[in-house]
N, CA, C and O atoms as a printed pandas DataFrame, in Angstrom:
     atom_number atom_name residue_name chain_id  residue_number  x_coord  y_coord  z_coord
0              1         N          UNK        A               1    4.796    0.982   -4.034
1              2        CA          UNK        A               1    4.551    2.390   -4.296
2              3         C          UNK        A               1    5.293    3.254   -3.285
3              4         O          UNK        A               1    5.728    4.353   -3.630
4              5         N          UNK        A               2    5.426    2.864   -2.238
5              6        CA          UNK        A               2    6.162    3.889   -1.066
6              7         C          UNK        A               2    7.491    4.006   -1.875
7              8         O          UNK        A               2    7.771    5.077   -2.415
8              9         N          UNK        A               3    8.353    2.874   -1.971
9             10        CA          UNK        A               3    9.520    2.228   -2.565
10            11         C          UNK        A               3    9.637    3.510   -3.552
11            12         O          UNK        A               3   10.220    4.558   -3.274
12            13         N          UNK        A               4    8.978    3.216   -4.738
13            14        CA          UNK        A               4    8.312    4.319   -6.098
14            15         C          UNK        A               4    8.281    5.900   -5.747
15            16         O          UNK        A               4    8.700    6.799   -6.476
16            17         N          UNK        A               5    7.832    6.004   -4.775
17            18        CA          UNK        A               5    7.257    7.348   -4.708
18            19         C          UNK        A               5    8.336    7.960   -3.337
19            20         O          UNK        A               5    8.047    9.094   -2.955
20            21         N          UNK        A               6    9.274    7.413   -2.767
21            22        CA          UNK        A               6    9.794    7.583   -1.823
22            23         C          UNK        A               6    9.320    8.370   -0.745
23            24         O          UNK        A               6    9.867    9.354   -0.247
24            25         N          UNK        A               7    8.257    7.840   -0.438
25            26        CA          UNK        A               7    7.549    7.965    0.768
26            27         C          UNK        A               7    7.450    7.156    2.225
27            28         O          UNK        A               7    7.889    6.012    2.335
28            29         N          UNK        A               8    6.878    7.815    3.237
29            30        CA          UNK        A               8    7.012    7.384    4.482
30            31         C          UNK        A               8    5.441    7.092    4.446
31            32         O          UNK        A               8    5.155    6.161    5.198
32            33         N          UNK        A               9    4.721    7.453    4.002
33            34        CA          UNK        A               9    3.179    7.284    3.989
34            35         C          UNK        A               9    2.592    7.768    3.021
35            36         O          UNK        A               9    2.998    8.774    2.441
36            37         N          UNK        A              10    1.274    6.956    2.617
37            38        CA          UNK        A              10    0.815    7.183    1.269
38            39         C          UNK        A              10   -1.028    7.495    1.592
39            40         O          UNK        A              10   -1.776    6.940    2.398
40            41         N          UNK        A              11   -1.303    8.604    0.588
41            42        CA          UNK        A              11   -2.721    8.854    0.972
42            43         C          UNK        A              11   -3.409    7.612    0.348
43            44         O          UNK        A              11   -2.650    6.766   -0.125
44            45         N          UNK        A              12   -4.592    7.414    0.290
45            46        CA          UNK        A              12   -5.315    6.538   -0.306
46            47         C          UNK        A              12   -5.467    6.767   -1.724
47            48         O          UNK        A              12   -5.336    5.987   -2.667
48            49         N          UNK        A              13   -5.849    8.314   -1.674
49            50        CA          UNK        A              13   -6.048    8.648   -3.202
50            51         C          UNK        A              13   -5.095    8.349   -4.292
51            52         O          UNK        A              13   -5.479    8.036   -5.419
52            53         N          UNK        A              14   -3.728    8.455   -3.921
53            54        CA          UNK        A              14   -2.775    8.076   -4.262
54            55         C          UNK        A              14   -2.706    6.811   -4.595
55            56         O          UNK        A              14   -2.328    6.721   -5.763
56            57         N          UNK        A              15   -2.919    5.682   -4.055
57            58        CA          UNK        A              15   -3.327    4.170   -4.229
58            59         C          UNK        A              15   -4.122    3.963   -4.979
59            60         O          UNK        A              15   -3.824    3.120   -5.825
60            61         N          UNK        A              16   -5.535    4.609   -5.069
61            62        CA          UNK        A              16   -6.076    4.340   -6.012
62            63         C          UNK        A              16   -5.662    4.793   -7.928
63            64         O          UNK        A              16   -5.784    4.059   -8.909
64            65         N          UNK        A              17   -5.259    5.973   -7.874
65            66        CA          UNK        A              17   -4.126    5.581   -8.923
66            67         C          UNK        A              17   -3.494    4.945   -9.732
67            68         O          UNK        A              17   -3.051    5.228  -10.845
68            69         N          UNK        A              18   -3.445    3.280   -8.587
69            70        CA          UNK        A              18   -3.013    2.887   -9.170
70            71         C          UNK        A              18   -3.483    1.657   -9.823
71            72         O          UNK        A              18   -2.920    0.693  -10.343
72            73         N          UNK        A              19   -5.419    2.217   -9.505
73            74        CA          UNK        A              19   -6.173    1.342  -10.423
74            75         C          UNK        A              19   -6.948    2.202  -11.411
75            76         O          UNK        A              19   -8.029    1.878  -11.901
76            77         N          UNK        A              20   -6.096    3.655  -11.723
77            78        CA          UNK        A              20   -6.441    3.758  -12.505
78            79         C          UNK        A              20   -7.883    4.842  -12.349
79            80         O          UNK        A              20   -8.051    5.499  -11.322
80            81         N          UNK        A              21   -9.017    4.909  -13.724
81            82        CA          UNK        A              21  -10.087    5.491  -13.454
82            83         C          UNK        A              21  -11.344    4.457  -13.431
83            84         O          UNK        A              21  -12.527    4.798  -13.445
84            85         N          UNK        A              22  -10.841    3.105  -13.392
85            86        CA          UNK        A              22  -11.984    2.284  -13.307
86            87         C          UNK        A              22  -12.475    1.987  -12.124
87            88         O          UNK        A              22  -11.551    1.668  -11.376
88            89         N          UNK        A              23  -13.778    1.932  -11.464
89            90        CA          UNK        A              23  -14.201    1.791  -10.620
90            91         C          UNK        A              23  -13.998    0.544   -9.600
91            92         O          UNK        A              23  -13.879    0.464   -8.377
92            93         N          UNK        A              24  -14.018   -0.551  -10.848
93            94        CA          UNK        A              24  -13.673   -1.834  -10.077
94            95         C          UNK        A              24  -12.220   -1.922   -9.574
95            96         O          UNK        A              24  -11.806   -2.522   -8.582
96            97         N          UNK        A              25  -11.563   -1.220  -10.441
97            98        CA          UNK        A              25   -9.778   -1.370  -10.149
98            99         C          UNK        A              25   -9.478   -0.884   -8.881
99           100         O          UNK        A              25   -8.644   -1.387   -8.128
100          101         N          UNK        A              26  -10.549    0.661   -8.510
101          102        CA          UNK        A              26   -9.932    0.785   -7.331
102          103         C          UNK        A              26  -10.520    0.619   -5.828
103          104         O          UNK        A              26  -10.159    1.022   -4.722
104          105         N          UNK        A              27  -12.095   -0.525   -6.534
105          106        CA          UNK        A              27  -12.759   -1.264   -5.592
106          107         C          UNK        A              27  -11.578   -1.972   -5.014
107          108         O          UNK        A              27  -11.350   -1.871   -3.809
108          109         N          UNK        A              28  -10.791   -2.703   -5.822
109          110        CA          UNK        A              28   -9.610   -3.949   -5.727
110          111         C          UNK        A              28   -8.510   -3.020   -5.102
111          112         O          UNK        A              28   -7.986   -3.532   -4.113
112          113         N          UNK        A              29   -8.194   -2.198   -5.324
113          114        CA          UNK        A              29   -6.858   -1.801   -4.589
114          115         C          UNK        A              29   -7.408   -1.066   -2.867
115          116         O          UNK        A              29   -6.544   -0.746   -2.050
116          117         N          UNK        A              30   -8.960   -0.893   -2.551
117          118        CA          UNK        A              30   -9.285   -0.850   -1.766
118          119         C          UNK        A              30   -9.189   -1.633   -0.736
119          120         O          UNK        A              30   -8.791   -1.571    0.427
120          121         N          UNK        A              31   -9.802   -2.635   -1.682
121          122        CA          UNK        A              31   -9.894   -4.005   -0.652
122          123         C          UNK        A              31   -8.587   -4.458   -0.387
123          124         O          UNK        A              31   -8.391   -5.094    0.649
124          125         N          UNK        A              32   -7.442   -4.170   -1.356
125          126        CA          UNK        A              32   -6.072   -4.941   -1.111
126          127         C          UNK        A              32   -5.642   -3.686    0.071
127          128         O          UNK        A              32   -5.229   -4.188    1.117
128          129         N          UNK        A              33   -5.665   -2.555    0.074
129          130        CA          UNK        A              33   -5.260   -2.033    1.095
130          131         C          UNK        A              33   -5.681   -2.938    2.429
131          132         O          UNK        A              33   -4.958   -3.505    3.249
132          133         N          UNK        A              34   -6.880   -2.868    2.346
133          134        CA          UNK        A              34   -7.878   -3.283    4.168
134          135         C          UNK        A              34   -7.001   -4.584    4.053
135          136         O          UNK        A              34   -6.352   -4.737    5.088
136          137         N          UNK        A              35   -6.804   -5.443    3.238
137          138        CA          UNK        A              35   -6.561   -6.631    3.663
138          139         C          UNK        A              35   -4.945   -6.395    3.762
139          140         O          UNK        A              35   -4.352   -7.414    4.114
140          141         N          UNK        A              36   -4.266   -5.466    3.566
141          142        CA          UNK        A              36   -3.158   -5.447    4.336
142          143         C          UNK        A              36   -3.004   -5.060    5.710
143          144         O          UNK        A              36   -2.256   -5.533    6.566
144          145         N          UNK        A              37   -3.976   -3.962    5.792
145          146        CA          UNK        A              37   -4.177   -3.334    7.126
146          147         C          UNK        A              37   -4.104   -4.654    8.134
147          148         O          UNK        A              37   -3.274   -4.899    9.009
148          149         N          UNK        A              38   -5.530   -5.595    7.607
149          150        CA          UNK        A              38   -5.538   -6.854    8.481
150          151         C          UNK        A              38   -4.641   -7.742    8.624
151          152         O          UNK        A              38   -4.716   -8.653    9.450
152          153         N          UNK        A              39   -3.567   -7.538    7.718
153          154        CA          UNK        A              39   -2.586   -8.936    7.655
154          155         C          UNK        A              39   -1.363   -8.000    8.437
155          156         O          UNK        A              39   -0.264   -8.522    8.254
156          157         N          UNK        A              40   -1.320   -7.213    8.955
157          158        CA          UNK        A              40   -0.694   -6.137    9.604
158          159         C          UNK        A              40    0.920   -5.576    8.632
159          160         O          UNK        A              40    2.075   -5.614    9.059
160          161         N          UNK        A              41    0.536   -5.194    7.548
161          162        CA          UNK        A              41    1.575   -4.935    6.822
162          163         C          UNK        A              41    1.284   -3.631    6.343
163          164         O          UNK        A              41    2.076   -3.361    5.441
164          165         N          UNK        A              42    0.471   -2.693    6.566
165          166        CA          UNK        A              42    0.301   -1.672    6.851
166          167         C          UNK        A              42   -0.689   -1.033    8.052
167          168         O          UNK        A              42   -1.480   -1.698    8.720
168          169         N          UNK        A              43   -0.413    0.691    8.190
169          170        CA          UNK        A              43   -0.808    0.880    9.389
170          171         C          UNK        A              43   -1.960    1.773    9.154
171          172         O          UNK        A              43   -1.775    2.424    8.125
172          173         N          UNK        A              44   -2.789    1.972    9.582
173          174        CA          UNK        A              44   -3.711    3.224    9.128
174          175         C          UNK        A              44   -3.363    4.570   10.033
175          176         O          UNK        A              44   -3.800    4.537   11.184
176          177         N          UNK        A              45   -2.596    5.792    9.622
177          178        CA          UNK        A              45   -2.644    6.875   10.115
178          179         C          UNK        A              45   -3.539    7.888   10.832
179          180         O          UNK        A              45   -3.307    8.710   11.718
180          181         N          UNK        A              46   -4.914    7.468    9.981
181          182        CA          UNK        A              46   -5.493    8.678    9.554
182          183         C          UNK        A              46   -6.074    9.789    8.748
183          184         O          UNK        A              46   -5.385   10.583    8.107
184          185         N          UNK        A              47   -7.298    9.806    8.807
185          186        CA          UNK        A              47   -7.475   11.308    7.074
186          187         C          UNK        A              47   -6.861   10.245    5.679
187          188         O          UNK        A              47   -6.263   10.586    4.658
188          189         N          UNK        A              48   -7.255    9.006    6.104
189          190        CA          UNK        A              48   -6.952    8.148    5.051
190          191         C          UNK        A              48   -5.349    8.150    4.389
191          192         O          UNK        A              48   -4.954    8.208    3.225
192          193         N          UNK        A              49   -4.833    8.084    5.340
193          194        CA          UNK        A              49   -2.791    7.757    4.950
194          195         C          UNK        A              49   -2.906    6.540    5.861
195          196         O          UNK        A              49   -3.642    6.319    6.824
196          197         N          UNK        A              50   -1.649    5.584    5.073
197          198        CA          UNK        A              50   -1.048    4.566    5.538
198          199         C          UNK        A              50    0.192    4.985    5.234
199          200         O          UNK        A              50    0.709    5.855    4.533
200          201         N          UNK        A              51    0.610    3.899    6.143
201          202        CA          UNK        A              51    2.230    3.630    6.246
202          203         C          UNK        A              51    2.215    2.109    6.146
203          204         O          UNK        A              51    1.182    1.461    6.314
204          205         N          UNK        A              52    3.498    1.516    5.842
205          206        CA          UNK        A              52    3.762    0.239    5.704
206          207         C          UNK        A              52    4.445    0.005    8.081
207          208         O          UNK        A              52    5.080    0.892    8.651
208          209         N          UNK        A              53    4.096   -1.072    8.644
209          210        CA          UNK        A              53    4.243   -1.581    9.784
210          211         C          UNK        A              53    5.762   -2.052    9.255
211          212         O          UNK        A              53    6.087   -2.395    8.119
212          213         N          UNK        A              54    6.457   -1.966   10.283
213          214        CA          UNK        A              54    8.157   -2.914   10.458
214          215         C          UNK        A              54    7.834   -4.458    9.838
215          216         O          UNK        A              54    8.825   -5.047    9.407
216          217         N          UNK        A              55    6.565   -5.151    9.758
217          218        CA          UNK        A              55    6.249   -6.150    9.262
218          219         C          UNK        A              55    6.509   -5.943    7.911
219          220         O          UNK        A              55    7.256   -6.662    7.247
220          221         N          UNK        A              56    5.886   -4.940    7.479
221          222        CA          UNK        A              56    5.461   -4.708    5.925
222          223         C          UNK        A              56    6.554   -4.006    5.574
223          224         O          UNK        A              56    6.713   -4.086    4.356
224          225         N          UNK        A              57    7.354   -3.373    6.088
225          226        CA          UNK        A              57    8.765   -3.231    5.522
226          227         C          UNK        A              57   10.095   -4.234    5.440
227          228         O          UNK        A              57   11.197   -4.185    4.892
228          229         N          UNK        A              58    9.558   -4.933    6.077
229          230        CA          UNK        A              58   10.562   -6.769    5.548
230          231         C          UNK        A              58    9.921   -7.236    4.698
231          232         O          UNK        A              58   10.585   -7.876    3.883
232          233         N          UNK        A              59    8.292   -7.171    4.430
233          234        CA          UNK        A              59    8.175   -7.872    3.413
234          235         C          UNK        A              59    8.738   -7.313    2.123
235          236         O          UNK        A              59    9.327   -7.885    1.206
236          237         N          UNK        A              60    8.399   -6.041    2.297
237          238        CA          UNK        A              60    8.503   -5.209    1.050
238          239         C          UNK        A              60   10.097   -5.376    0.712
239          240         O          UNK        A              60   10.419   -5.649   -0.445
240          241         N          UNK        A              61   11.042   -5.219    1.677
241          242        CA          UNK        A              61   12.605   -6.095    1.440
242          243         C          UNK        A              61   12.522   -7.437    0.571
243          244         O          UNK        A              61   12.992   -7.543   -0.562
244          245         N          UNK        A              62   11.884   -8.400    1.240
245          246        CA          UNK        A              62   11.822   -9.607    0.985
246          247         C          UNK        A              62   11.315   -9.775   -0.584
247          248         O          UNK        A              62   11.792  -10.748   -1.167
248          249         N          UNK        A              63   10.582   -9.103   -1.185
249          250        CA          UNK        A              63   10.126   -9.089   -2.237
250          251         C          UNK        A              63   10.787   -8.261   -3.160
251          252         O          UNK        A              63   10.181   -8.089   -4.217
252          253         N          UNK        A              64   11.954   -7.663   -3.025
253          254        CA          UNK        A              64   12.788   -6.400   -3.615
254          255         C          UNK        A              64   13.965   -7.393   -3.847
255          256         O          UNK        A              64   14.503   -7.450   -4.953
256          257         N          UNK        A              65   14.273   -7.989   -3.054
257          258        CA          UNK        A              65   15.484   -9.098   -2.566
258          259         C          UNK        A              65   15.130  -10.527   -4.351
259          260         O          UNK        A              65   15.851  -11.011   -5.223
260          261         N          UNK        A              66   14.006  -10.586   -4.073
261          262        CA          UNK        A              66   13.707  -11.578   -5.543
262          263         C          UNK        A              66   13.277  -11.045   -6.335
263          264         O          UNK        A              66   12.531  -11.873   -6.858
264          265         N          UNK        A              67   13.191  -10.072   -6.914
265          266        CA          UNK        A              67   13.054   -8.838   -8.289
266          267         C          UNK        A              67   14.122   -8.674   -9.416
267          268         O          UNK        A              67   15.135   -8.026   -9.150
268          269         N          UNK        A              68   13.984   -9.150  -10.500
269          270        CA          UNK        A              68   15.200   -9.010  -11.201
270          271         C          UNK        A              68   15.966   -7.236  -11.479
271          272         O          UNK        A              68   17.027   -7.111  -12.091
């Protein structure tokens, strides 16, 4: 989504989005945020914005790199 939206940081609300208006969808993109936070591939800003970490911007390469 940063990639998508050509951003340097993304609010949360924004993320959720992208589960949509179902509750569980953006239980799940919740939890996938935190568990990036923890896997250190994003950073928490603040007032609920992230940014992707220098980690999470190789991955996000790395995964752009095998994308048809």
């Amino acid at each position: 989504m940063f990639r998508a939206l050509a951003k340097e940081s993304l609010d949360l609300h924004v993320l959720f989005e992208a589960g949509g208006n179902d509750p569980e969808a953006r239980t799940a993109v919740f939890d996938a945020v935190e568990r990036l936070v923890a896997e250190g591939l994003l950073e928490e800003l603040g007032n609920d914005f992230y940014s992707l970490t220098e980690r999470g911007k190789e991955a996000a390469k790395a995964i752009r790199n095998i994308e048809p």
